[in-house]
N, C-alpha and C positions, 0 to 999 in steps of 0.2 A: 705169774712172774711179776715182781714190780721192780722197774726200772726210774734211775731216780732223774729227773726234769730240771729244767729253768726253761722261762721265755719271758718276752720282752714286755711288760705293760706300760707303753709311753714315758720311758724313763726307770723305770723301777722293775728291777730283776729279778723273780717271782721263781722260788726254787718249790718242790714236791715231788710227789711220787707220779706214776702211772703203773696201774694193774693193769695187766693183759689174761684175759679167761685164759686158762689150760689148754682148751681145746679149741682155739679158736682160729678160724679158717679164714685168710681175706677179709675185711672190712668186719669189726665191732662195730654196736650201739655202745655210745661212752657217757657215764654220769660223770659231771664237774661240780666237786664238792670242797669247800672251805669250812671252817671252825668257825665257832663265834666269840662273842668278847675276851680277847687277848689269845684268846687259848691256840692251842701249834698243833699240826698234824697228829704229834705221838699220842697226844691226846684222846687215843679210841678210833679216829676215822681209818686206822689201816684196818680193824677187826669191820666196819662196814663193807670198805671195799672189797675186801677178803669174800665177804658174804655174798656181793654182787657179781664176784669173777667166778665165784662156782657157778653159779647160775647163768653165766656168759656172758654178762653184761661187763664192759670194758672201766674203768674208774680212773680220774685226773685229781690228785689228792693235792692241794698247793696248801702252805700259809702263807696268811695276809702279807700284806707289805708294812714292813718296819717290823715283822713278827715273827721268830723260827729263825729260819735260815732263808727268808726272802728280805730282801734288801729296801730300803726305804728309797722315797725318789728324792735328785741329788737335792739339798739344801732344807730338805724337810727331817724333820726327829721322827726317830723308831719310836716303838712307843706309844703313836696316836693311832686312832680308829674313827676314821670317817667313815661316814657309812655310805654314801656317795661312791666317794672312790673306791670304796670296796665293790659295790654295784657292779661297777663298770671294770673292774679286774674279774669279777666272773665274767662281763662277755672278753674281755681278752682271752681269759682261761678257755673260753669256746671256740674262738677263734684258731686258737694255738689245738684244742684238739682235733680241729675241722683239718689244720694242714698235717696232718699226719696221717701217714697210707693204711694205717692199720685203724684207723675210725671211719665209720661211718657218718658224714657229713649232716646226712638228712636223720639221723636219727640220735641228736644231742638230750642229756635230761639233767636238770641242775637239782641237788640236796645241800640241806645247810640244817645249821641244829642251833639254837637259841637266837642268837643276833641275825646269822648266816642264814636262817631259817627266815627271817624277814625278808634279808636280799633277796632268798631264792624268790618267794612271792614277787618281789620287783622285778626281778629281773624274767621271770616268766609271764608280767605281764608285759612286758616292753619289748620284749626281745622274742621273735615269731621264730628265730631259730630253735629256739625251745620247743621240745616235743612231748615233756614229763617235767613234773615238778617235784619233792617233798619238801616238805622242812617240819622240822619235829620240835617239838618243845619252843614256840615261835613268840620271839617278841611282837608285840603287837601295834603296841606307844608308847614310842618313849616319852610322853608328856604324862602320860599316865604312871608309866612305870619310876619316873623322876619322883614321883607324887608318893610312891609306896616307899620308894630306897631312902629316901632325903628326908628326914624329920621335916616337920612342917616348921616346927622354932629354926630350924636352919635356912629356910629357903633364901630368906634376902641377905643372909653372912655368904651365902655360895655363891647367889648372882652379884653380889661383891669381890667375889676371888676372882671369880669367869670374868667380870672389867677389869680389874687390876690388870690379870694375865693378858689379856688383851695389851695394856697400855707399856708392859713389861715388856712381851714381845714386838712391838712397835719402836722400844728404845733399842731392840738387837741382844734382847737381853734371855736365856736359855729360858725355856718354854716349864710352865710350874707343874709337878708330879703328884701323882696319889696314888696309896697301895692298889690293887685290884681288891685284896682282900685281908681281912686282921681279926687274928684269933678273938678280940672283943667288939662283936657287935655293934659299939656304941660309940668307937672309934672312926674315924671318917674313913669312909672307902666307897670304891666306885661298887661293889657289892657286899652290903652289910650284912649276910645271912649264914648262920650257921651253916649251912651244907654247900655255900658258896666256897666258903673257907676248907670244911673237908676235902671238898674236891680239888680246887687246887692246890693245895700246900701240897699235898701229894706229888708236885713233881717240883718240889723247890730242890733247888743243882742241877736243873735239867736246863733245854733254853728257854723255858717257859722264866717270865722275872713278872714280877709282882710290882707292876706300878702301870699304868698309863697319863700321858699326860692329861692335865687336868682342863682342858679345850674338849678331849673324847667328851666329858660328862654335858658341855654346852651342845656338839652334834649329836649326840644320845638325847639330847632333851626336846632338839626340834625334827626328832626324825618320826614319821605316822605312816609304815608300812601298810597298814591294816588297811588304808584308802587303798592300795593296789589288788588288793585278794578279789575285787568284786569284776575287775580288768581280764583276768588271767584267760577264762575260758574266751573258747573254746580250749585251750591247751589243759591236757587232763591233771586237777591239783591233789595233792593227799595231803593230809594235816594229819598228824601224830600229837597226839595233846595227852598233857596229864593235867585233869580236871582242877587237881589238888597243890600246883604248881603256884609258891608265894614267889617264886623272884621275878616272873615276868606275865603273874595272873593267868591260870589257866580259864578262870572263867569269860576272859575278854577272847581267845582262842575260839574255843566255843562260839562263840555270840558270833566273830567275826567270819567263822567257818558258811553260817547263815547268809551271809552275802554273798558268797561266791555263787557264778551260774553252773550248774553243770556241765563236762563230766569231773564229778569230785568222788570224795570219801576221806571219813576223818574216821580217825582209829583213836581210840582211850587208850592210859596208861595208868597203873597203879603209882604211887608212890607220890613222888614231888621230881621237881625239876632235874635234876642230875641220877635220876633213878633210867632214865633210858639209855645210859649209857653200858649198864651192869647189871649181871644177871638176869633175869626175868623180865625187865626194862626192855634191854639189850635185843634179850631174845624174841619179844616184839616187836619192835621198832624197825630192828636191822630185816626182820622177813617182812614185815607189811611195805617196807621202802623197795626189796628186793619182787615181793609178787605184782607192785605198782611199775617199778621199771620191767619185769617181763613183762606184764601184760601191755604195755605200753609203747614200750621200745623195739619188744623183740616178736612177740605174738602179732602184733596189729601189725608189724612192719609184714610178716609171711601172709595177710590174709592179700588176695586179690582183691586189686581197687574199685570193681565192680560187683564182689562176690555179692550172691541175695539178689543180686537186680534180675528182672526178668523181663521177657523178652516183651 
């Protein structure tokens, strides 16, 4: 069943979904999963969820704030993407699953897929309410990643815009835009990749809109998820990578999978970045996340907290 949500994240009115398993008896394990850069719920995460309620595990599906049909907080533009205040809307989103009778409290688990794939990292190392983590296809650094998307002859005409815009919006003046994405590469956009573009223009007239404001690209630029991965444990991590991934470097995924303590597991992926969302991708991704939250959420929860110990 999915029933559709809002709750309250300190000002800002956070709509999605909730799947409930078919078969489900008294208290769920619930994953809490958001989108990543700009992208909205329709965007694939209900075929995730879907995958996790057959197998019983409960799912809390929201978009971001200022994104979808969630509301931005009052005096702030839709539009923008902190990734901070994203953090801290999944632990609201935990929160808000925690007070509902049909979750189970002690057995929360957070997924996220590109940017949201960061958070999740973050927030699994911060946040001991966490009991399971994924994030697939994971940015790693945005200082790095700034470094691949942003021509290098660009760099000081862009740290030129980011002050300007600064000094714009300090006169009360509306906050400066950029596409998310533009059929020519070579075009300024917050992603410049051929398959960036396929994938989204795909839902141009939907609520998905093609711009954020141009402040996202200064918080993308100082944000270093990658320092959290090595935090996480004990809480158990899965990393979902494609090796071959140019928009947010699968090889730094990799490397950074290395840090972490165990218990972990990183699963490959053919293709490139928006390849796990579809077909063969899909059909990876969405069971390696769903056999990590059984075995995690729902397995470990039935074993006896003393089982193996002996007298």
């Amino acid at each position: 069943m999915r029933e559709d949500i809002e709750f309250d994240a300190e000002g800002a009115t956070l709509r999605g979904w909730f799947f409930t398993p078919d078969d489900a008896q008294g208290e769920s394990p619930c994953v809490v999963m958001a989108h990543g850069f700009s992208a909205i719920k329709e965007m694939r995460l209900d075929a995730y969820a879907e995958v996790f309620a057959a197998a019983g595990v409960a799912s809390l599906v929201y978009d971001n704030r200022g994104f979808g049909a969630s509301d931005a907080a009052p005096g702030r533009p839709r539009q923008e993407i902190d990734p901070w205040e994203q953090i801290r809307d999944y632990q609201h989103a935990i929160t808000y699953a925690q007070s509902r009778p049909d979750v189970d409290a002690d057995r929360i688990g957070v997924w996220g897929s590109s940017y949201s794939a960061a958070h999740s990292y973050v927030v699994g190392a911060i946040d001991r309410r966490v009991k399971a983590v994924c994030g697939q296809v994971p940015l790693i650094s945005g200082r790095r990643a700034f470094e691949m998307l942003v021509r290098i002859d660009n760099w000081a005409a862009t740290w030129e815009m980011l002050a300007a815009d600064r000094l714009a919006r300090a006169r009360g003046e509306a906050p400066a835009m950029m596409p998310v994405v533009d059929a020519d590469p070579t075009v300024p956009s917050a992603l410049p990749t051929p398959d960036s573009y396929e994938f989204f223009s795909a839902y141009e007239g939907t609520s998905w809109r093609n711009e954020v404001t141009l402040r996202t690209l200064e918080l993308f630029q100082g944000y270093e998820p990658g320092e959290y991965i090595k935090l996480i444990s004990p809480t158990p991590l899965l990393m979902v990578v494609t090796p071959n991934d140019r928009l947010v470097a699968g090889e730094l995924a990799c490397a950074a999978y290395e840090t972490a303590a165990h218990p972990k597991k990183i699963v490959l992926l053919p293709g490139g970045h928006f390849d796990a969302y579809v077909g063969q991708g899909f059909e990876i991704s969405s069971a390696a996340a769903r056999d990590w939250f059984v075995e995690h959420l729902l397995t470990a929860a039935s074993v006896p907290r003393h089982a193996g110990a002996t007298a």
